[in-house]
Structure formats: structure tokens, C-alpha cells
C-alpha positions as CSV (number, residue, x, y, z in Angstrom):
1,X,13.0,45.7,2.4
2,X,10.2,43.7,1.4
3,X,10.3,39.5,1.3
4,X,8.4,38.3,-1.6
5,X,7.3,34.7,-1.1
6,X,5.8,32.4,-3.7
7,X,2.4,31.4,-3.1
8,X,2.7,28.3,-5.3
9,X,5.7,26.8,-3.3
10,X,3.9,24.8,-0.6
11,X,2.1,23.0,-3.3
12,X,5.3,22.5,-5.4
13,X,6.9,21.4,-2.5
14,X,4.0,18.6,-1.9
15,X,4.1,17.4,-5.6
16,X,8.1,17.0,-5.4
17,X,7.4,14.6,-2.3
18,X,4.1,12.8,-4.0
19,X,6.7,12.1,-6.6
20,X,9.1,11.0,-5.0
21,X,7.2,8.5,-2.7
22,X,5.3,7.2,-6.0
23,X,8.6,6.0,-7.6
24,X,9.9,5.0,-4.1
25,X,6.9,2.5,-4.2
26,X,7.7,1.5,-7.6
27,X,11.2,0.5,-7.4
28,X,14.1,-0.8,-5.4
29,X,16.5,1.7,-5.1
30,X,20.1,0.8,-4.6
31,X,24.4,0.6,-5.5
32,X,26.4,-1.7,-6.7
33,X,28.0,-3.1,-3.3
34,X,31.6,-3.4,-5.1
35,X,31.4,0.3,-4.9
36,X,33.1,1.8,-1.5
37,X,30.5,4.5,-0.4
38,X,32.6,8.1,0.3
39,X,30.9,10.6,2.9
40,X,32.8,13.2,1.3
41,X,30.6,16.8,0.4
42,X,30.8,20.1,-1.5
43,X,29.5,22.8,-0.4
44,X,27.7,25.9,-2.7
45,X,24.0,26.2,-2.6
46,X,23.0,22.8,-1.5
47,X,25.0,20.4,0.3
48,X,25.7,17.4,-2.5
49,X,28.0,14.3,-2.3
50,X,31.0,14.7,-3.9
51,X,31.0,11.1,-5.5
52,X,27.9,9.7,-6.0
53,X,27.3,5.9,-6.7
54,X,25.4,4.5,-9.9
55,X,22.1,4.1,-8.5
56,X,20.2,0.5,-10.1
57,X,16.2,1.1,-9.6
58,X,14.6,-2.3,-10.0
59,X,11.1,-2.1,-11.0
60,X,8.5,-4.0,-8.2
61,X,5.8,-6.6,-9.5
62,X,3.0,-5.0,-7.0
63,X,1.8,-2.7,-9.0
């Protein structure tokens, strides 16, 4: 059986993380600290958190 591989997906895969680090330098991630953070996880493809906290992105003056 033969694996097929996408040749595109190393470059995908840098564009998701150029991304990602642009809005990372952009804003201020964070939660609402009134919120109790839960370690808690399900399971299928990918492992996500169960509850996930309202995220507040605060836009930085340096740009």
C-alpha cells in the first residue's frame, strides 16, 4: 500500500504558524480571571479542552 503525502503541507504548515505569530504580536491574549480554568479533555481526532474559556484579545499600540 502506497502513502500519498501532500507536497503542499510543509508550506501550509509554515503559513498556519506565520499566522499565528502575526496576531500573537498584535494582541494580548487572555481570560476572564473570574473564570476557574478546567484541565478536563475529549478525546477523537485531536485532543481539545472540554470547556474552553472566552478568550479577550486586546489589540497592542506598537504596531
Amino acid at each position: 500500500m502506497e502513502v500519498k503525502i501532500c507536497l503542499g503541507e510543509g508550506l501550509a504548515n509554515v503559513e498556519l504558524f506565520l499566522y499565528l505569530v502575526n496576531i500573537l504580536q498584535r494582541y494580548q491574549v487572555r481570560y476572564d480571571p473570574s473564570i476557574k480554568l478546567s484541565l478536563e479533555a475529549t478525546f477523537g481526532v485531536s485532543r481539545r479542552p472540554k470547556h474552553l474559556p472566552p478568550l479577550i484579545f486586546e489589540k497592542l499600540n506598537k504596531f
